[in-house]
C-alpha atoms as one frame of an Amber mdcrd trajectory, in Angstrom:
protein
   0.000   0.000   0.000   0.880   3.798  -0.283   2.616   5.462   2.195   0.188
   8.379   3.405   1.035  11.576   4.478  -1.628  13.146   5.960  -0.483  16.418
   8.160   2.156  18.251   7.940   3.656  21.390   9.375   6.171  24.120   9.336
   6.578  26.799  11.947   5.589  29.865  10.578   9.420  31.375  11.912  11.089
  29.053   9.641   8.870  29.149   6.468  10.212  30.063   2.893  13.527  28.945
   4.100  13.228  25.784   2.839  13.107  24.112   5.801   9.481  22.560   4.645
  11.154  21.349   0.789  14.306  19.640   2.924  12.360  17.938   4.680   9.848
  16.143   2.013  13.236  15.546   0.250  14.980  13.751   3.170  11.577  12.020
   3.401  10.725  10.748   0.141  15.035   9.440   0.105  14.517   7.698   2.752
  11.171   5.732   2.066  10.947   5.240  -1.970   8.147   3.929  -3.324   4.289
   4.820  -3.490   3.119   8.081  -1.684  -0.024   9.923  -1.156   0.099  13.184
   0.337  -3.182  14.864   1.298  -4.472  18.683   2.463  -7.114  21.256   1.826
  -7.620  22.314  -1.101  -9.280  25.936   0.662  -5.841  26.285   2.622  -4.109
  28.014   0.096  -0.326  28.192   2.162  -0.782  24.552   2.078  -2.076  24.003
  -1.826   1.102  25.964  -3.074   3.582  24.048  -0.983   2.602  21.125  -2.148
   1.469  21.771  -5.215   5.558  23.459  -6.048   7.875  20.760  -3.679   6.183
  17.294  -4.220   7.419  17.897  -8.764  10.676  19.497  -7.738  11.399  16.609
  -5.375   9.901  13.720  -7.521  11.306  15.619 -11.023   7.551  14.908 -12.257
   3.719  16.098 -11.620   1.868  14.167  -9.468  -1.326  12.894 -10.441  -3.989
  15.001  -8.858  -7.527  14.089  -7.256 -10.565  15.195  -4.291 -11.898  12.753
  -2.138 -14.332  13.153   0.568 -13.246  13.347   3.691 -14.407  10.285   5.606
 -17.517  10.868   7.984 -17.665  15.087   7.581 -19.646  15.455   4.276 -20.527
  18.636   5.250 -16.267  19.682   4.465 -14.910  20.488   0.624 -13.290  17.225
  -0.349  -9.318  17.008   0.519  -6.791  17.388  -2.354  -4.399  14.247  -2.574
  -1.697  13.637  -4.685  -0.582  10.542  -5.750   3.473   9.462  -6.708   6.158
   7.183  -7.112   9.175   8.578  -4.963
């Protein structure tokens, strides 16, 4: 199965340092394989990081898809992106 990464977070002292890209990076080296990353699509901090480090890790788009998010129909459906690290 896919390795799932479902929260993440950088403090807001050390952001657009790259602190947040090293990290995936170090991440993705050290567990190859399949990877789903997921986040709200409404959090737009979050849709850009992700969106920008998971190609320039990987060297390729993800694919790209919404799913609901299990028992709270009443929330937007999460963004998840899907890759071979």
């Amino acid at each position: 199965p896919p390795r799932i990464l479902g929260e993440f977070f950088v403090a807001r002292s050390v952001r657009r340092r790259g602190v947040g890209q090293a990290a995936v990076a170090e991440l993705l080296r050290r567990h190859p394989g399949e990877w789903e990353i997921a986040f709200q699509g409404e959090n737009r901090g979050a849709a850009r990081f992700w969106r920008y480090v998971v190609p320039e890790v990987i060297g390729t788009d993800p694919a790209e898809g919404r799913r609901p998010v299990p028992g709270k129909p009443h929330l937007p459906p999460d963004v998840w992106l899907t890759f071979r690290a």
